[in-house]
NUMIKOL-894955 format. One record per residue (C-alpha): residue number from 1; residue in three letters; x, y, z. Coordinates in steps of 0.2 Angstrom, whole numbers, plus 5000, padded with zeros to 4 digits. Example, Ala and Ser with C-alpha at 12.3 -4.5 7.8 and 13.67 -1.06 7.14 Angstrom:
BEGIN
(site 1, "ala", (5062, 4978, 5039));
(site 2, "ser", (5068, 4995, 5036));
# end
This chain:
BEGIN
(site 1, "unk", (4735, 5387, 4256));
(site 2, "unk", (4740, 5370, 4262));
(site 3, "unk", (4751, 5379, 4276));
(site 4, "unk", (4738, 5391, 4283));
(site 5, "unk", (4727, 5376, 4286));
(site 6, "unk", (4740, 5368, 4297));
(site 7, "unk", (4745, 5384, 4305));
(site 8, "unk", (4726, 5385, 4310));
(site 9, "unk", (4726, 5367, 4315));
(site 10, "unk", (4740, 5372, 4326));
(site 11, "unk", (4730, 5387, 4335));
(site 12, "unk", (4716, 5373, 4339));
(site 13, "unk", (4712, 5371, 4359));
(site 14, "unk", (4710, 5352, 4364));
(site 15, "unk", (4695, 5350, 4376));
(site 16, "unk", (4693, 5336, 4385));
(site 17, "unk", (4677, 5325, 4381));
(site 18, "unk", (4662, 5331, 4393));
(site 19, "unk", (4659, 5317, 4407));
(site 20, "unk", (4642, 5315, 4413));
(site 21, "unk", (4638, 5320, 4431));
(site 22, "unk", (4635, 5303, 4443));
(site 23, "unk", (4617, 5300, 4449));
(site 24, "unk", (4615, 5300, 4468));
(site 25, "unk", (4609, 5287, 4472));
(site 26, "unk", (4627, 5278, 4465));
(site 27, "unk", (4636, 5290, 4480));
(site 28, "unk", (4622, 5285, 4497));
(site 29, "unk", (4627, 5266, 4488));
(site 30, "unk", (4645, 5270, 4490));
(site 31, "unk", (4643, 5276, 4509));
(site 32, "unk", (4632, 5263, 4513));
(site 33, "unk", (4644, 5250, 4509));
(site 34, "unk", (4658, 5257, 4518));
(site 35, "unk", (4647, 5260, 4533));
(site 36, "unk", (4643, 5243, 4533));
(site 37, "unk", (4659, 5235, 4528));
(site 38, "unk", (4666, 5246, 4546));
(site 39, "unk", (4651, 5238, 4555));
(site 40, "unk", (4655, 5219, 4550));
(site 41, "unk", (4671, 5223, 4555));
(site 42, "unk", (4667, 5229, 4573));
(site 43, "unk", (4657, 5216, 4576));
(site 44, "unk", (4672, 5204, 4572));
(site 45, "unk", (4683, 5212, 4584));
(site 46, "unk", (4671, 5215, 4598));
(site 47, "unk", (4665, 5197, 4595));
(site 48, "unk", (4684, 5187, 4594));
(site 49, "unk", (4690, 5175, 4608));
(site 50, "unk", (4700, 5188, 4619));
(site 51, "unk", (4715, 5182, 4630));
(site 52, "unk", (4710, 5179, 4650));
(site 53, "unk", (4723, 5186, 4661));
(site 54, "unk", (4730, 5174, 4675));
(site 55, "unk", (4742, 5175, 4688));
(site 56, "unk", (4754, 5161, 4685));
(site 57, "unk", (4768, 5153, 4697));
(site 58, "unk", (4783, 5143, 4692));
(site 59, "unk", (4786, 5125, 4699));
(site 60, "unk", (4798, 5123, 4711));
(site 61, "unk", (4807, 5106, 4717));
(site 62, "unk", (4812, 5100, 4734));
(site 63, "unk", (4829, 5093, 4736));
(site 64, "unk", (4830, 5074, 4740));
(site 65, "unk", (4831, 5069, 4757));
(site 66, "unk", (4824, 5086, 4762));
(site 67, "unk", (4810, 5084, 4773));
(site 68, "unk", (4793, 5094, 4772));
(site 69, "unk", (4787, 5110, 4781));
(site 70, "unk", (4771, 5115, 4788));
(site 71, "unk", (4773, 5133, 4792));
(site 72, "unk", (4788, 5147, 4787));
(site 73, "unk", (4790, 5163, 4801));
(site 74, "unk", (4802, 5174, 4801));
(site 75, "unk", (4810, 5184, 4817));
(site 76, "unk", (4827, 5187, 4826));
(site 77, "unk", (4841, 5177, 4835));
(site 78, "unk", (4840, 5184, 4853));
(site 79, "unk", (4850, 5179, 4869));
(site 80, "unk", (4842, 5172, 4884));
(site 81, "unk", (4856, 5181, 4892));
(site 82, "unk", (4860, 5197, 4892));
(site 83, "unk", (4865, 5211, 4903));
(site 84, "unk", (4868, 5230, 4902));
(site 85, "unk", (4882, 5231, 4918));
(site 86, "unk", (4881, 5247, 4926));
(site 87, "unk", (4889, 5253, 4944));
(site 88, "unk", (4877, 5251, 4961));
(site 89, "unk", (4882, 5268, 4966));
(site 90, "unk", (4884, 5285, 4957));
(site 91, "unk", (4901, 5290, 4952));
(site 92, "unk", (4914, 5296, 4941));
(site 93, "unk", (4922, 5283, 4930));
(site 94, "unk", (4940, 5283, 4931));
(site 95, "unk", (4946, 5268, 4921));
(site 96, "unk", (4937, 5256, 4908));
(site 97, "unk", (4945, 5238, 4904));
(site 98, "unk", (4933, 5233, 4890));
(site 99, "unk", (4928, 5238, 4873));
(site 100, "unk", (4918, 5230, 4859));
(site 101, "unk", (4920, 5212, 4852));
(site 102, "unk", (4928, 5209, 4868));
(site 103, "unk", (4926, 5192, 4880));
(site 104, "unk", (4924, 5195, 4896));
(site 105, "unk", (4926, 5180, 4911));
(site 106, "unk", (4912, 5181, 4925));
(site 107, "unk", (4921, 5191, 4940));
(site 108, "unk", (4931, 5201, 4927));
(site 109, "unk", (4937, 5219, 4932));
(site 110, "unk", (4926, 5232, 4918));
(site 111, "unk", (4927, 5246, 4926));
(site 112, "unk", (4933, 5259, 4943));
(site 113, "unk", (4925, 5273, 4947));
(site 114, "unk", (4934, 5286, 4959));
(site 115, "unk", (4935, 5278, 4975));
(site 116, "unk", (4944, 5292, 4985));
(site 117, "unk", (4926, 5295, 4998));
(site 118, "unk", (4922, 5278, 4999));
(site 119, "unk", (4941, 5276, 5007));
(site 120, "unk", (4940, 5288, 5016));
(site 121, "unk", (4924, 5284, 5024));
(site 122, "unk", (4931, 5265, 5027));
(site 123, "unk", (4945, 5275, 5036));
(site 124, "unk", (4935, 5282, 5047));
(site 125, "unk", (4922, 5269, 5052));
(site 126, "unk", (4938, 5258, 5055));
(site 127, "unk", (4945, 5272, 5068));
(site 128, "unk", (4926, 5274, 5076));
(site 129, "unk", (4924, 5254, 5076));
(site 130, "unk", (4945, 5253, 5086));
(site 131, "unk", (4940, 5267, 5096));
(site 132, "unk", (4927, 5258, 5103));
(site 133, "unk", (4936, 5242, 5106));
(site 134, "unk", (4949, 5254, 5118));
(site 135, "unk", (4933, 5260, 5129));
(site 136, "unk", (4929, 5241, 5129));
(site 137, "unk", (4946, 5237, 5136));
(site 138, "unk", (4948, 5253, 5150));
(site 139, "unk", (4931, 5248, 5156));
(site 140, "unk", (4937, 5232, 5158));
(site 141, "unk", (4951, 5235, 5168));
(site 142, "unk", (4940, 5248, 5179));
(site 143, "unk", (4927, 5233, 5183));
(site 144, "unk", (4941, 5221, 5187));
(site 145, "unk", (4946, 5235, 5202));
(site 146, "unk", (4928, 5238, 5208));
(site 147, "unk", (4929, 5220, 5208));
(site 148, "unk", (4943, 5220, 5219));
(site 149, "unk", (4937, 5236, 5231));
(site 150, "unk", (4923, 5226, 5232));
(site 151, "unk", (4929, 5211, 5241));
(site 152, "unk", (4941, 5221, 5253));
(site 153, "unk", (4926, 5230, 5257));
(site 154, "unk", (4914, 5214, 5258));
(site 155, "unk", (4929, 5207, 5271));
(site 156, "unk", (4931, 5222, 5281));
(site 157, "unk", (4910, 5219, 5282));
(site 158, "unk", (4912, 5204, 5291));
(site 159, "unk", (4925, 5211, 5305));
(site 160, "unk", (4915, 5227, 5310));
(site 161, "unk", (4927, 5241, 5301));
(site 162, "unk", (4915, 5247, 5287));
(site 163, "unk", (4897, 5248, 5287));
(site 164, "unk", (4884, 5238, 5275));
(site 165, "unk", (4881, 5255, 5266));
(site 166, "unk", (4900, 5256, 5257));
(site 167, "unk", (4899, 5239, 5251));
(site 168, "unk", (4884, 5243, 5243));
(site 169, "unk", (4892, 5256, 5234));
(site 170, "unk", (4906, 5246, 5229));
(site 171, "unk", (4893, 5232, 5222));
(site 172, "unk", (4884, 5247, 5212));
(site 173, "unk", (4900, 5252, 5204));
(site 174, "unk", (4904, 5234, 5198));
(site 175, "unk", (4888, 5232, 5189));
(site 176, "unk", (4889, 5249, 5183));
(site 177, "unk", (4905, 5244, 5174));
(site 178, "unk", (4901, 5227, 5168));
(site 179, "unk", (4883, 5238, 5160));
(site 180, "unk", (4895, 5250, 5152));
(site 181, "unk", (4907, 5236, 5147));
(site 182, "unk", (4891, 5227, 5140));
(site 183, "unk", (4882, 5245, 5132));
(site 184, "unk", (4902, 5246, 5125));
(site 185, "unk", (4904, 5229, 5116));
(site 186, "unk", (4884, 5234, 5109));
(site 187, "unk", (4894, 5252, 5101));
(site 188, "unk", (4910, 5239, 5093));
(site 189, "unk", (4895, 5228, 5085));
(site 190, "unk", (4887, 5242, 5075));
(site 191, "unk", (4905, 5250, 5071));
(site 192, "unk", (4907, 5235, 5063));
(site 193, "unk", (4892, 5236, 5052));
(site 194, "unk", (4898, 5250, 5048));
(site 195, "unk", (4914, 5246, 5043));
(site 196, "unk", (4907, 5231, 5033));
(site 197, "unk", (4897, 5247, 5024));
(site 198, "unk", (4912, 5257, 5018));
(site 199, "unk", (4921, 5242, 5014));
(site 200, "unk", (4905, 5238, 5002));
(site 201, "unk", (4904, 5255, 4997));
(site 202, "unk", (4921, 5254, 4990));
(site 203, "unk", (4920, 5237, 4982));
(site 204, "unk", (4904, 5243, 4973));
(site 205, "unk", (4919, 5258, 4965));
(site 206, "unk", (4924, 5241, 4956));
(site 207, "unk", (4913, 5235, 4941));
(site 208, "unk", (4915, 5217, 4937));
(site 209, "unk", (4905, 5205, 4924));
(site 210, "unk", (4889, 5195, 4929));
(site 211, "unk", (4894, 5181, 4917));
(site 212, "unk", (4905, 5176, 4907));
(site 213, "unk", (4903, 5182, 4887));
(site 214, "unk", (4904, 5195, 4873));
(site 215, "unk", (4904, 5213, 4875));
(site 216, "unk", (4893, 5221, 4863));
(site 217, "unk", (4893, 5239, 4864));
(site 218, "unk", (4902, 5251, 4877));
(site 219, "unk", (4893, 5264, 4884));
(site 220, "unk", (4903, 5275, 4896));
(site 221, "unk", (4922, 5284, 4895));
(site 222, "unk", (4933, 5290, 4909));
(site 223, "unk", (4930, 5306, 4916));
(site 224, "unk", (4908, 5303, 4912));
(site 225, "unk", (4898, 5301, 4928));
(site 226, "unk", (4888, 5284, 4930));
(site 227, "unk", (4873, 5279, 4940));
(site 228, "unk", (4861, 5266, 4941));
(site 229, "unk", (4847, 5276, 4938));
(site 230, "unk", (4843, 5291, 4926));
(site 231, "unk", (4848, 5305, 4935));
(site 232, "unk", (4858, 5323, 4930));
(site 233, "unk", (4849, 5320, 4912));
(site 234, "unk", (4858, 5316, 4899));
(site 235, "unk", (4876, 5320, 4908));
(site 236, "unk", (4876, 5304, 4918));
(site 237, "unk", (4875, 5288, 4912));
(site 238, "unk", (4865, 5274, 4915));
(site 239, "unk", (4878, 5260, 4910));
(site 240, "unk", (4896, 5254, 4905));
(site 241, "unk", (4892, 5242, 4894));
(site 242, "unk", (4881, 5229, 4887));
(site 243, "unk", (4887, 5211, 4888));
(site 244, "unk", (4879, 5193, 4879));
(site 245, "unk", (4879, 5175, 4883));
(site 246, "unk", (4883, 5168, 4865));
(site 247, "unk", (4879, 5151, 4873));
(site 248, "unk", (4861, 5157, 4876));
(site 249, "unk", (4857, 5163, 4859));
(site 250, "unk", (4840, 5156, 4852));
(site 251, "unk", (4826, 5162, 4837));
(site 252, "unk", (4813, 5170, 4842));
(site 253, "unk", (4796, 5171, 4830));
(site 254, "unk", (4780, 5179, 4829));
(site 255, "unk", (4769, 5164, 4823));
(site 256, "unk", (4751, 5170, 4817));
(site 257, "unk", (4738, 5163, 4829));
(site 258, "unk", (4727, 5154, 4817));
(site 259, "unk", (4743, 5142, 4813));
(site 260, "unk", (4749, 5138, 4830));
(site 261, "unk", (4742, 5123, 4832));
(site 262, "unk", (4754, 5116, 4819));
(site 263, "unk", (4769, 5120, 4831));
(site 264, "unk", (4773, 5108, 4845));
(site 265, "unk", (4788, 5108, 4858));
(site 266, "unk", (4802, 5097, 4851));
(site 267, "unk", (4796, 5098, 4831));
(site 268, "unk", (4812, 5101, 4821));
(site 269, "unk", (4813, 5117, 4812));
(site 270, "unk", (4826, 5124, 4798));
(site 271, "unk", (4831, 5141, 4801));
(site 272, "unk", (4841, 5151, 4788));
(site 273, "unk", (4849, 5166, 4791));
(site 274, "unk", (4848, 5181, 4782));
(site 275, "unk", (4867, 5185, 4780));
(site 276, "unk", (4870, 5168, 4774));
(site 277, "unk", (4853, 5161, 4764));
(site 278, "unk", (4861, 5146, 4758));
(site 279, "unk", (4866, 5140, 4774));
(site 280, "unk", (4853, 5129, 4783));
(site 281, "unk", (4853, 5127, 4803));
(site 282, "unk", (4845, 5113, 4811));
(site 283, "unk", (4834, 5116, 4826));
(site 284, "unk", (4822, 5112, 4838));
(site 285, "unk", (4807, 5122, 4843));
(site 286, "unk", (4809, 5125, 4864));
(site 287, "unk", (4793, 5131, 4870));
(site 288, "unk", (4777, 5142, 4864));
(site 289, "unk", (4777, 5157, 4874));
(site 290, "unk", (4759, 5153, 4883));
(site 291, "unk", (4750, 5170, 4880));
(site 292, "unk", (4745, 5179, 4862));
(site 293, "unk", (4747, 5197, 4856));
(site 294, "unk", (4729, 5204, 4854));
(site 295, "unk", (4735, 5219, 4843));
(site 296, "unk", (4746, 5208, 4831));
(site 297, "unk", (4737, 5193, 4832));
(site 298, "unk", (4750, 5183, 4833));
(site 299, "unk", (4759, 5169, 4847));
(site 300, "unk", (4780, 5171, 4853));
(site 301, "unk", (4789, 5154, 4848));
(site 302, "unk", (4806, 5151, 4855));
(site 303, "unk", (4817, 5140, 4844));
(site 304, "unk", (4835, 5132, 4851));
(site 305, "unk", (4849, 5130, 4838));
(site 306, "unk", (4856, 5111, 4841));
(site 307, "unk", (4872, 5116, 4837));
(site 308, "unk", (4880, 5135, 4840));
(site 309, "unk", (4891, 5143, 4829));
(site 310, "unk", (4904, 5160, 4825));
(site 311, "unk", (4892, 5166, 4812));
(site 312, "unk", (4879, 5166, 4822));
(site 313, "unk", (4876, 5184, 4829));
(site 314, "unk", (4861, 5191, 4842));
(site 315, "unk", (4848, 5203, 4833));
(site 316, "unk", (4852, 5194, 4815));
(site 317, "unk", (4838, 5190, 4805));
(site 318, "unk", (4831, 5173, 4802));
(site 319, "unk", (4817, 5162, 4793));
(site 320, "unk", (4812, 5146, 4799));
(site 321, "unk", (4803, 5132, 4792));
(site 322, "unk", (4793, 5123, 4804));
(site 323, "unk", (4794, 5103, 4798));
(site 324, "unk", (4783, 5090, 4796));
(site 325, "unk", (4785, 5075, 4808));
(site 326, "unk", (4791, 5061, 4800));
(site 327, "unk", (4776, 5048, 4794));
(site 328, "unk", (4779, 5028, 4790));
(site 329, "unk", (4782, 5031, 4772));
(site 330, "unk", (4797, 5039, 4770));
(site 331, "unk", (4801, 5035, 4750));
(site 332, "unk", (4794, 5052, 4746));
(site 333, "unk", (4811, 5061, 4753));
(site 334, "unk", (4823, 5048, 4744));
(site 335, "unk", (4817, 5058, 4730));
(site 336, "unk", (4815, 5076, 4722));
(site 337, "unk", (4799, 5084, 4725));
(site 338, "unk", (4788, 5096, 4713));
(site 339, "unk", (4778, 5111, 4725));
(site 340, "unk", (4766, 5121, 4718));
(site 341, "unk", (4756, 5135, 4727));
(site 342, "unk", (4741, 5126, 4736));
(site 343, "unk", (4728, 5140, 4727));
(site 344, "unk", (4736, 5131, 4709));
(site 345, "unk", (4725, 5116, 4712));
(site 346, "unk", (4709, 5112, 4708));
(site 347, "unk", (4699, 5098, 4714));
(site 348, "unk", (4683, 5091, 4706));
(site 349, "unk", (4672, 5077, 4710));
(site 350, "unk", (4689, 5069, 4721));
(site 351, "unk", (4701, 5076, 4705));
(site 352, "unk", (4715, 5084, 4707));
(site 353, "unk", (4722, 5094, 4691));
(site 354, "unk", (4729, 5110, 4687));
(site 355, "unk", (4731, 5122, 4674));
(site 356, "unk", (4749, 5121, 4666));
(site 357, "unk", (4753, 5135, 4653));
(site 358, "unk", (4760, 5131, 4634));
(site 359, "unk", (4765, 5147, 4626));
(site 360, "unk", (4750, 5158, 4626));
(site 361, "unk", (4736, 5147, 4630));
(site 362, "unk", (4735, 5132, 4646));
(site 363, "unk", (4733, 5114, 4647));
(site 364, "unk", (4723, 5108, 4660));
(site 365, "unk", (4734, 5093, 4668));
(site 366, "unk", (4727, 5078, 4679));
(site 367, "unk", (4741, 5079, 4696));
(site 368, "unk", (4741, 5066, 4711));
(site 369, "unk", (4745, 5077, 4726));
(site 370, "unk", (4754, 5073, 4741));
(site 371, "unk", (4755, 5082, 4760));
(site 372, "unk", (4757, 5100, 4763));
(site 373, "unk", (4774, 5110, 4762));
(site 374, "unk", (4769, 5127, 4771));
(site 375, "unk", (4760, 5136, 4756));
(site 376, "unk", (4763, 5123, 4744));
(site 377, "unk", (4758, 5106, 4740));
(site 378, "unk", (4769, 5090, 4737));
(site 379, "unk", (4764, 5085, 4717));
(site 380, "unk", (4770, 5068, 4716));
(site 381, "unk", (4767, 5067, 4697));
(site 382, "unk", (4759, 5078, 4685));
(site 383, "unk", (4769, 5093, 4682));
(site 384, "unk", (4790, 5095, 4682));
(site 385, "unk", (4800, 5108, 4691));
(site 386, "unk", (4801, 5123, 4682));
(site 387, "unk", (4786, 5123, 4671));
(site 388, "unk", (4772, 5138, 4674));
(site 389, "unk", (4756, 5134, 4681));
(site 390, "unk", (4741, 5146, 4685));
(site 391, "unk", (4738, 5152, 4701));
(site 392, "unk", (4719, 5153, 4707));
(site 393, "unk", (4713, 5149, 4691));
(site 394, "unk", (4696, 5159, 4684));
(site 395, "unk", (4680, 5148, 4685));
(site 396, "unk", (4678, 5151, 4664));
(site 397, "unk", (4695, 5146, 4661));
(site 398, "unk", (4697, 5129, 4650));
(site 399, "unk", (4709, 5119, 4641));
(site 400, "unk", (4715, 5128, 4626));
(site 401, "unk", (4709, 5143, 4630));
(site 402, "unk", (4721, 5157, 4627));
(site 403, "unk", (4728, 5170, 4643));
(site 404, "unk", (4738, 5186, 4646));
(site 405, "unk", (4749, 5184, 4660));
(site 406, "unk", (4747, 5196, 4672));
(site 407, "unk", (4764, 5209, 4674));
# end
């Protein structure tokens, strides 16, 4: 009996106990908090102190004993002096005795063009010019014997043989002969000229250098036809080659026209050139061309190197700093310098301070400024080369406050 009860036990179906359905107003309560648990935080986020995004520069040092500039340009090393050498007449080239890299003496043979015409028309101007000599000479002899008939005739006048009538005629014949001899030695003259033509036309067969200098480029071969204007289209050339001063180099800069008036003959100027940026040139501003360029706005300023150099090649570019003149005190350049932009500065109520950053937020830093270095400002104490300041700083940005920099 015992066992049946277990064996029913055993077929007995566990249920589990019957939970009581929630109310719902315990489920709006459960949204409501969640909704307003999302809001508090929104708020919090929207409302948090967010970073200001600045521009920020680095600052940078000026080497002691280097001296301030007002203005920086950039442009090209030109020559004063320069000459494409072409031939006065047109012809073919024969020979060419220069190629690139080359120096050249003033008077130097470059070139010959074929010469064979202009010979042979210095030959024959020559033969016309002697030829005219020799009728020079027979008239000559022929007015020395009409000379001669004359006077037996003019003696045979006084003694009654001949009558007044033939020694007229010998009187005509002499002045016809000394008007031919005369008309003659005109004819000799002009086959002179023309003489002193030809022989010009064949020097001008011989191309020689202007000046003395480098040859830059070589523009014509042997067997190619030359002329001094553009003529035959593009079979005949218009040159033989392009020679350079390399004593006349200079810089020449486009400077724009609202800063010109800090350039001034004489004022020194470092150039630098591109091929060799740590190499600084000293030089001298020459003149300010005297006439602007309406289109780029901007003035032409010719700069001398003092001293020329190998390295120093025409069309290389160049920067130049235009330099302060040189003021009483002169400690400042025994010295390193810290620059900062001129836009890093602000100034308030005769204050001058900046905004120096310190990891993510700035510090704003009383400076004490000194002159102008082009864009920049001379910071005689305040900041230290190589620590960030910002650049154009925001009218709401304060010390302490935190920033982005801007990528």
């Amino acid at each position: 009996m015992s066992d049946l009860k277990e064996d029913l036990a055993a077929l007995r179906i566990e249920r589990e106990p019957e939970t009581r359905p929630a109310s719902p107003w315990i489920k709006w309560l459960i949204v409501l908090a969640v909704l307003a648990g999302a809001g508090y935080g929104g708020w919090r986020y929207m409302g948090r102190e967010r970073p200001l995004i600045v521009e920020v520069a680095t600052v940078s040092e000026r080497a002691a004993g280097t001296q301030a500039g007002v203005l920086d340009a950039a442009g090209y090393v030109t020559a004063r002096r320069r000459a494409t050498v072409s031939s006065k007449i047109t012809g073919k080239v024969v020979e060419v005795n220069v190629d690139e890299g080359m120096a050249v003496r003033e008077g130097q043979v470059l070139a010959r063009l074929d010469d064979q015409s202009a010979r042979a028309s210095l030959a024959l101007t020559q033969a016309q010019a002697q030829s005219a000599r020799s009728g020079v000479q027979e008239n000559r002899v022929r007015l020395a014997e009409a000379k001669v008939t004359l006077g037996r005739l003019t003696a045979l006048l006084k003694e009654g043989f001949v009558g007044q009538a033939e020694v007229d005629t010998a009187k005509a014949q002499v002045d016809s002969a000394a008007a031919r001899i005369a008309a003659l030695e005109e004819q000799v003259a002009v086959a002179d000229r023309q003489v002193d033509l030809a022989r010009t036309d064949l020097d001008n067969t011989v191309i020689r250098a202007p000046f003395s200098g480098v040859a830059i480029s070589k523009d014509a071969q042997p067997g190619e036809m030359v002329s001094p204007v553009s003529a035959g289209g593009g079979f005949t050339r218009t040159g033989i080659c392009t020679i350079v001063d390399m004593r006349s180099l200079e810089i020449e800069v486009d400077v724009n026209e609202n800063y010109i008036g800090r350039v001034k003959p004489g004022q020194r100027v470092s150039a630098t050139l591109d091929a060799y940026p740590e190499w600084q040139i000293p030089a001298a501003v020459i003149t300010t061309v005297p006439t602007a360029d309406r289109q780029k706005a901007t003035v032409l300023v010719r700069i001398g190197f003092d001293a020329l150099d190998p390295r120093i090649l025409p069309d290389m570019g160049v920067k130049v700093r235009f330099l302060r003149e040189p003021g009483a005190d002169e400690s400042r350049a025994t010295a390193p310098v810290a620059l900062v932009p001129k836009t890093a500065v602000v100034t308030d109520n005769g204050q001058s301070y900046v905004f120096v950053v310190t990891g993510e937020t700035v510090e704003r830093r009383a400076v004490r400024t000194g002159g102008a270095d082009g864009d920049r400002l001379e910071v005689l104490a305040g900041v230290r080369a190589g620590e960030r300041v910002v650049v154009s700083p925001p009218a709401t940005l304060g010390a302490g406050q935190q920033i982005s920099v801007r990528q």
